[in-house]
C-alpha positions as CSV (number, residue, x, y, z in Angstrom):
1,X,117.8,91.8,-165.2
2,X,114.9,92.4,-162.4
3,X,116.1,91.9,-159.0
4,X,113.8,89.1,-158.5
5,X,116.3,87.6,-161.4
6,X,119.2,89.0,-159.7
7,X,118.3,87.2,-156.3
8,X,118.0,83.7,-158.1
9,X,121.2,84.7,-160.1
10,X,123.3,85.3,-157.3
11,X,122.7,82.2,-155.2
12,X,124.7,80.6,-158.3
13,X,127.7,82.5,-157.7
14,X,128.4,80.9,-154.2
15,X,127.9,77.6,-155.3
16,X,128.3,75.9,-159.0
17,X,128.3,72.6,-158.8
18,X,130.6,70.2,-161.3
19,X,128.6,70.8,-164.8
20,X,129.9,69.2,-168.3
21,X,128.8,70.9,-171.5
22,X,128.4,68.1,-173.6
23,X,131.1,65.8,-172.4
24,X,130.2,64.5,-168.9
25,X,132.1,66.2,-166.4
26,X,134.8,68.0,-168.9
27,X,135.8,70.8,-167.4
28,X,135.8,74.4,-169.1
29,X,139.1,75.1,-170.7
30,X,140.5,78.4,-169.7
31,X,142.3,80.7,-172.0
32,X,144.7,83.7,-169.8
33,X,145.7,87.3,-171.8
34,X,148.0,88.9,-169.7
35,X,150.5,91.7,-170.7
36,X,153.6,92.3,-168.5
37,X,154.5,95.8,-168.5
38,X,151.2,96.6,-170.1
39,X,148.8,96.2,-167.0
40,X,149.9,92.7,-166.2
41,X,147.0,90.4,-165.1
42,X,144.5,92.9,-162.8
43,X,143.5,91.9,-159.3
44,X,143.9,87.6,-160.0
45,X,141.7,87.8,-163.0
46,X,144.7,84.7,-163.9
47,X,144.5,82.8,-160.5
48,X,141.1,83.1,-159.6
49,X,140.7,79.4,-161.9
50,X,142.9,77.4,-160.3
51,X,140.3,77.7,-157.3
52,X,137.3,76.6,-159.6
53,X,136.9,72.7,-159.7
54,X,134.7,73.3,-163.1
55,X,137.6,74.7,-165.0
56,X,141.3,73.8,-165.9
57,X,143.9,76.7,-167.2
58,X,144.8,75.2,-170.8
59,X,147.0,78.1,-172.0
60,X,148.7,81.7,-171.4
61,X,149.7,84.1,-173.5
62,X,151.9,87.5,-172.6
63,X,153.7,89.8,-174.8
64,X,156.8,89.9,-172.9
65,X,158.2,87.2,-172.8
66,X,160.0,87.3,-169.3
67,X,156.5,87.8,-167.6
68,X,155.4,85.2,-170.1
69,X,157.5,82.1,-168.1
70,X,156.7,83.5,-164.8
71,X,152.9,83.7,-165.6
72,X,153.2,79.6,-167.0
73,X,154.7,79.0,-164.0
74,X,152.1,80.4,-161.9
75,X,149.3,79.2,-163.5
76,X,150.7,75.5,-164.2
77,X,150.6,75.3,-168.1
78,X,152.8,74.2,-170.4
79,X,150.5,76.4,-173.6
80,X,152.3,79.7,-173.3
81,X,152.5,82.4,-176.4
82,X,153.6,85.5,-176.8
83,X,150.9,86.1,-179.4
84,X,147.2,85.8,-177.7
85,X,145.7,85.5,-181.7
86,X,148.0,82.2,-182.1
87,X,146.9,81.2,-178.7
88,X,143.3,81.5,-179.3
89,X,143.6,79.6,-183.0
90,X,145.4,76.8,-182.1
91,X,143.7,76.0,-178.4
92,X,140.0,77.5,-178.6
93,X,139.5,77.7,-175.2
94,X,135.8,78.0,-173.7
95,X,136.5,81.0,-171.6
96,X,139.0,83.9,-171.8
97,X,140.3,86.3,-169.3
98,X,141.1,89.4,-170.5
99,X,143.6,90.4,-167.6
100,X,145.3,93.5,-168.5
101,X,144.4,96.8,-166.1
102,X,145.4,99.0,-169.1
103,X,141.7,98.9,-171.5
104,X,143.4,100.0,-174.6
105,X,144.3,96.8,-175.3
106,X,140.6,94.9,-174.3
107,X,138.4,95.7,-177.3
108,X,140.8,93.5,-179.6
109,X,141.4,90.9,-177.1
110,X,137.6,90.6,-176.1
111,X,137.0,90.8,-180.2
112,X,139.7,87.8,-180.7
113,X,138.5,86.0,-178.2
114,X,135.1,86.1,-179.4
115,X,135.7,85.2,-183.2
116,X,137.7,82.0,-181.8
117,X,134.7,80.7,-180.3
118,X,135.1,81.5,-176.2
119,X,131.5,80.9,-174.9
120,X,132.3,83.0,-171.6
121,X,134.7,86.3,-171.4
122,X,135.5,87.5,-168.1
123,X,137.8,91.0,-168.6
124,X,139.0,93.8,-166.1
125,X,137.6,97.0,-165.9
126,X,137.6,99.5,-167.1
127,X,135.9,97.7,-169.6
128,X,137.1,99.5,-172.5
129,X,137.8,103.2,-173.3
130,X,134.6,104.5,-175.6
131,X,131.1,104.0,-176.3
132,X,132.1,103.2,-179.9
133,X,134.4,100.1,-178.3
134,X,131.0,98.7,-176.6
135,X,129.1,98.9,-179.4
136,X,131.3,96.5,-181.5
137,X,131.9,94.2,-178.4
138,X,127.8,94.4,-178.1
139,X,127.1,93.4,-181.5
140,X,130.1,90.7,-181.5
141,X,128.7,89.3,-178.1
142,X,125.2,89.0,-179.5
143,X,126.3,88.0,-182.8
144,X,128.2,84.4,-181.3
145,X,125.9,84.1,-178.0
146,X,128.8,84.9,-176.2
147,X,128.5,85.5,-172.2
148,X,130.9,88.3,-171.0
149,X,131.0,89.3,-167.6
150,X,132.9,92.9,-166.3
151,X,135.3,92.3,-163.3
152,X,133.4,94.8,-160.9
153,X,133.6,92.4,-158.0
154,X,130.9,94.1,-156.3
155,X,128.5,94.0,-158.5
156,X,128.6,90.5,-157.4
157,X,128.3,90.7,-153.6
158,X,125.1,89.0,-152.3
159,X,124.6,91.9,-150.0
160,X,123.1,94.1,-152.7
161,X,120.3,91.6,-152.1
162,X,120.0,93.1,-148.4
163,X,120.1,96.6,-149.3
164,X,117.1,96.0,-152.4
165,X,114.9,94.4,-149.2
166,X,116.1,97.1,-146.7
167,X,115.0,99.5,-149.2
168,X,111.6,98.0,-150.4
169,X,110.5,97.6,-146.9
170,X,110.8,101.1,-146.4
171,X,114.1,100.7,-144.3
172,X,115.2,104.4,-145.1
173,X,112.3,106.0,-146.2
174,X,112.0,107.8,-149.9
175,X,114.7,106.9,-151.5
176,X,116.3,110.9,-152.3
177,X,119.1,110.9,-154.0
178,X,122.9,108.7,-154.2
179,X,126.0,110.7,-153.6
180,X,129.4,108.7,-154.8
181,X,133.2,109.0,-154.9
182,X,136.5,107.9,-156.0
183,X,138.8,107.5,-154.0
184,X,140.2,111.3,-154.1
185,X,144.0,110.1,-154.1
186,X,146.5,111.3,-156.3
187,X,144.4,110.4,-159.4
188,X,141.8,112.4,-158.1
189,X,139.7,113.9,-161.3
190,X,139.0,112.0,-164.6
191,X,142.1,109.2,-164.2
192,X,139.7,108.5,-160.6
193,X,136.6,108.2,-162.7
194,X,137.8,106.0,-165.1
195,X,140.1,103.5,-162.7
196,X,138.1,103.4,-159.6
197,X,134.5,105.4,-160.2
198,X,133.9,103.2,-163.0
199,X,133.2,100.6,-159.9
200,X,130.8,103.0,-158.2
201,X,129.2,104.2,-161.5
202,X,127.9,100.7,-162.0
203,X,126.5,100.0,-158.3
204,X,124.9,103.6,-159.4
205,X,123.2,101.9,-162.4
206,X,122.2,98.8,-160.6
207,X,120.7,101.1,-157.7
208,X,119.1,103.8,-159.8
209,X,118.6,101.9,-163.0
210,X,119.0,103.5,-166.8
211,X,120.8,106.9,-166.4
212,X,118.7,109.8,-168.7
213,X,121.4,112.2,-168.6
214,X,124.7,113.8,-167.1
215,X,125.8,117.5,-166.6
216,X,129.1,117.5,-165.0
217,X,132.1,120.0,-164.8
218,X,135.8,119.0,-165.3
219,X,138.4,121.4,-163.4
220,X,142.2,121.7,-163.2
221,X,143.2,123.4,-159.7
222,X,139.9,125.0,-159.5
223,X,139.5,126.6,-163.2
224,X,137.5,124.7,-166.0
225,X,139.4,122.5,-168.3
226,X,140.0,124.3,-171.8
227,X,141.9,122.0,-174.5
228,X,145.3,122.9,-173.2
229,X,144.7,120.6,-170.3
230,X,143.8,117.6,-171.9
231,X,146.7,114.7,-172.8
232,X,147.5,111.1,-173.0
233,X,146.4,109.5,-169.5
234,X,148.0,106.8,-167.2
235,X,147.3,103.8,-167.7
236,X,146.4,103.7,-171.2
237,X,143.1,105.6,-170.8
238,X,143.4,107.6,-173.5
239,X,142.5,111.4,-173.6
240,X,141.9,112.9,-169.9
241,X,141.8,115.9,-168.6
242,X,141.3,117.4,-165.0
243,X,142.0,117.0,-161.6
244,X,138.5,117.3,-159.9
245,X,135.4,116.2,-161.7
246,X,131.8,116.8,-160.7
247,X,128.5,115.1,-162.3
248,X,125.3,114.7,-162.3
249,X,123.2,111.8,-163.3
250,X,119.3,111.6,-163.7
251,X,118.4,108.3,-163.2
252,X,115.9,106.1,-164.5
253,X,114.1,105.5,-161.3
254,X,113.2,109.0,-160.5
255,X,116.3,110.3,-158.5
256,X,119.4,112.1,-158.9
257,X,123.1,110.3,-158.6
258,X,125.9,112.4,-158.2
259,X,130.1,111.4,-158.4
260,X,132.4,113.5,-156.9
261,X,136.3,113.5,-157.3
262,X,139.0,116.0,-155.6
263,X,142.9,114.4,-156.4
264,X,144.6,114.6,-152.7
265,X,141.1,115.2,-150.8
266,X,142.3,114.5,-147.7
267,X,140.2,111.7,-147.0
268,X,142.3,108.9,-147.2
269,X,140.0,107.0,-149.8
270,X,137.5,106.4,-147.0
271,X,135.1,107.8,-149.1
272,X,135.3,105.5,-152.2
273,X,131.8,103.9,-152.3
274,X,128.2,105.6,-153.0
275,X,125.5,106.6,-149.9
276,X,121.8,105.7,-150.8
277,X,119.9,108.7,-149.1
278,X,116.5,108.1,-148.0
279,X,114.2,110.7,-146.1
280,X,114.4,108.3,-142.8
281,X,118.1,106.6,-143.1
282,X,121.3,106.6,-145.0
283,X,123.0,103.3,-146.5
284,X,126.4,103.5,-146.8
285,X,128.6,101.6,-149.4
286,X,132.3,100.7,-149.3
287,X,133.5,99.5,-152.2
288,X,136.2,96.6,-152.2
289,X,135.6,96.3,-147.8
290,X,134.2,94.4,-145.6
291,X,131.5,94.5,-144.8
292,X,130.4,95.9,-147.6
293,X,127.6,98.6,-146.0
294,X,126.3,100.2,-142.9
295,X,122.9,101.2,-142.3
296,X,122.5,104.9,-140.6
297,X,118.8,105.2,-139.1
298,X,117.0,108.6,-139.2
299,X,116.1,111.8,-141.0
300,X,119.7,112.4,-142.3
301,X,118.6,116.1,-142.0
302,X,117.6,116.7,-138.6
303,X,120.6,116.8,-135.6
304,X,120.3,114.3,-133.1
305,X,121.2,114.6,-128.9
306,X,122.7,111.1,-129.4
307,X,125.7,109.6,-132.0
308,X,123.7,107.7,-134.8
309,X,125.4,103.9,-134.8
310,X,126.3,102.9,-137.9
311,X,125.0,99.1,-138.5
312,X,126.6,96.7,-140.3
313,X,124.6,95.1,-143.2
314,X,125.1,91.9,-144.2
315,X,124.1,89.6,-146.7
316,X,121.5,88.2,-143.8
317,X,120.6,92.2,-143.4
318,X,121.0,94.8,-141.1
319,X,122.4,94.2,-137.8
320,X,122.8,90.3,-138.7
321,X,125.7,87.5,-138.9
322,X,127.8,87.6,-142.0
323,X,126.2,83.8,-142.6
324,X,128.6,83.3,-145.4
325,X,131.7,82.1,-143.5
326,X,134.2,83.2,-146.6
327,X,132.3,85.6,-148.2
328,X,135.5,88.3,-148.0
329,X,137.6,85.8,-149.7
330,X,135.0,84.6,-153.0
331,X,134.4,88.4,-154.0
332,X,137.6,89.7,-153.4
333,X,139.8,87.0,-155.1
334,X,137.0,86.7,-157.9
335,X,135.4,83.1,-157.3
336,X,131.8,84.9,-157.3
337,X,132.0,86.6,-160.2
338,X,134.0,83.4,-162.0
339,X,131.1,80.8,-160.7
340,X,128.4,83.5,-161.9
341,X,130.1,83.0,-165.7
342,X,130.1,79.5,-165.5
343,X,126.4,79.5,-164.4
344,X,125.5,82.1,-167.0
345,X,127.0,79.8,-169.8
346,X,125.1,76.7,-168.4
347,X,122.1,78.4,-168.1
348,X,122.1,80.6,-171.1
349,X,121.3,83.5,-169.7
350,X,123.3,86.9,-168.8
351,X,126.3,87.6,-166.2
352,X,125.5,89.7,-163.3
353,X,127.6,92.5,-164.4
354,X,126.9,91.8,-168.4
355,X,129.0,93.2,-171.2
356,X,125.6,96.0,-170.9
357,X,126.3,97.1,-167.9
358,X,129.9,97.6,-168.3
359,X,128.9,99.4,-171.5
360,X,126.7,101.6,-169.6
361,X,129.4,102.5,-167.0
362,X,131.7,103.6,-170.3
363,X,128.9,105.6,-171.4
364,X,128.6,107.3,-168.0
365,X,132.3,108.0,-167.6
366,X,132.5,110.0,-171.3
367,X,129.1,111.2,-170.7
368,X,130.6,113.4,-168.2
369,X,133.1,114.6,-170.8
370,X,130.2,115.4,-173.8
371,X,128.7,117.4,-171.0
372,X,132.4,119.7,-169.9
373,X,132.3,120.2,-173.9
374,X,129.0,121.7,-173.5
375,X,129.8,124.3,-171.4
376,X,128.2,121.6,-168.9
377,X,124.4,121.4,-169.9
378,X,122.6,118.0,-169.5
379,X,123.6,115.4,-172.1
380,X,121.5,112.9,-173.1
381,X,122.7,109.4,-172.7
382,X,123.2,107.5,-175.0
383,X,125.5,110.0,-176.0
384,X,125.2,110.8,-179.8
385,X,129.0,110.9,-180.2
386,X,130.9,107.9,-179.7
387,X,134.4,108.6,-179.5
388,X,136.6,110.5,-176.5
389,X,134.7,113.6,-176.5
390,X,137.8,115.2,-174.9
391,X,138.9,114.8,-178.5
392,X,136.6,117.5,-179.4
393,X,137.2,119.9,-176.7
């Protein structure tokens, strides 16, 4: 999607108004997967429909069955299973959210949902755990025309429309190079890259386009990672290994994006976002706050006698009014990225954070892996092995 596309796009996730497919004003019938225990149901992926006039929650489904009545309960339905195959037979809804933090579980639910007949998908990162994974979800999505949309919440934050004007009107110069992090906590390393870098690897993809290829080192208190060091991960991940992780990504549009992760970096997390670096200006993005980014003007090179400000950019621009009174409360709670599916399915056309460009972010994540394996040189991406390359180590 061009960002002339994106721009158009993105005015539909603030405002959908009441649309029927086919029945007048039906509303879209909402499936919930949720797993108790088992990364529950993410960051409201579950409530976020009670707020959207265009859809009503039909049915639930939860393994365990105690989080099961608690989960009807909340979401006001009286369609509860403990098996989300049975769920999606018997009700067919029109969209399905795939709740579940934990992505081992997400391939089969996406695949389920998709061979029942869902016409939108809307499932919490990370998306799911291999290249291989994305490839059948890919083929299964463009097989039934179905629209599935990544739970990256700021991929969906009409800001990103300010920074692609601040940065075509020459706002900070030659665009350099973008420098990103995790949040460096105690799942500093590869359990950062996956759980919250996955959300700066895609603003990296929508910034820098295509990436070419990664070279990246994975360490465990300062020495590389051998095979030794690699075991089952929280969270369901699968194989990691590593508490520090360096990469390097050439990107499609000409420049160099690097992630960084250090477990207990002493940062307190304030460095979780990406910085655009320009030759005249820095712009400096916060994932998950508000506002989202702050423009810093100038050579970042060259000392200054006086404190650079840091300018707050909006989805006006830089320096302006937040003009969207609630904008905090539709991207963090999900309404954007819900309205964006909705719009997507009506309009036949792709989400803004599509089931490619959470495929990408997977391919970036255990890109960084093929390239530990080998001895860190530059691997190409698409990566030619599909599996958890930490499998091969």
């Amino acid at each position: 999607m061009d960002r002339r596309t994106f721009i158009a796009a993105s005015a539909s996730t603030l405002t959908v108004p009441a649309i029927g497919f086919g029945h007048g004003t039906d509303k879209l019938r909402v499936g919930v997967i949720g797993h108790t225990g088992r990364g529950d149901y993410g960051h409201g992926l579950d409530t976020v429909w009670l707020r959207i006039p265009e859809t009503e929650i039909v049915c639930v489904a939860d393994a365990n069955s105690a989080g099961l009545a608690g989960a009807a309960k909340k979401l006001q339905v009286d369609n509860s299973f403990t098996n989300y195959r049975k769920m999606l037979t018997e009700v067919t809804p029109s969209i399905v959210a795939v709740c579940p933090r934990q992505p081992d579980q997400h391939r089969d639910m996406i695949l389920a949902a998709i061979d029942s007949g869902a016409r939108g998908i809307y499932v919490e990162k990370p998306f799911c755990r291999t290249p291989a994974e994305a490839d059948e979800i890919i083929a299964a999505c463009d097989k039934r025309d179905a629209k599935l949309a990544v739970a990256h919440r700021n991929r969906y934050h009409p800001t990103l429309q300010a920074i692609d004007k601040l940065i075509a009107d020459g706002g900070i110069g030659k665009v350099l190079e973008i420098r990103g992090r995790g949040k460096g906590d105690r799942r500093g390393g590869a359990e950062d890259l996956w759980v919250l870098g996955s959300h700066v690897l895609n603003l990296m993809n929508y910034f820098g386009g295509t990436p070419k290829s990664c070279s990246a080192v994975l360490l465990q208190d300062g020495r590389r990672v051998t095979k030794a060091d690699v075991h089952e991960g929280n969270e369901a991940l699968g194989l990691l290994a590593g508490n520090e992780v360096h990469a390097r990504y050439e990107m499609e549009r000409g420049f160099i994006a690097y992630f960084d992760s250090v477990a207990s970096d002493g940062t307190r997390s304030a460095g979780f976002g990406l910085q655009i670096i320009g030759s005249e200006g820095i712009v400096d993005i916060n994932c998950d706050k508000f506002p989202l980014a702050y423009l810093v003007r100038g050579n970042p090179f060259e000392p200054t006698a006086e404190p650079r400000p840091w300018i707050p950019i909006t989805s006006a621009g830089a320096d302006k009014p937040e003009p969207i009174e609630d904008i905090g409360d539709l991207i963090s709670h999900h309404v954007s990225p819900a309205r964006d599916l909705i719009a997507a399915i009506r309009d036949d056309r792709q989400p803004l954070c599509n089931v490619r460009e959470g495929a990408t972010t997977v391919e970036m994540i255990c890109a960084a892996f093929a390239s530990h394996r080998e001895s860190s040189k530059a691997v190409a991406i698409p990566l030619e092995h599909r599996g958890n390359e930490l499998a091969r180590l």
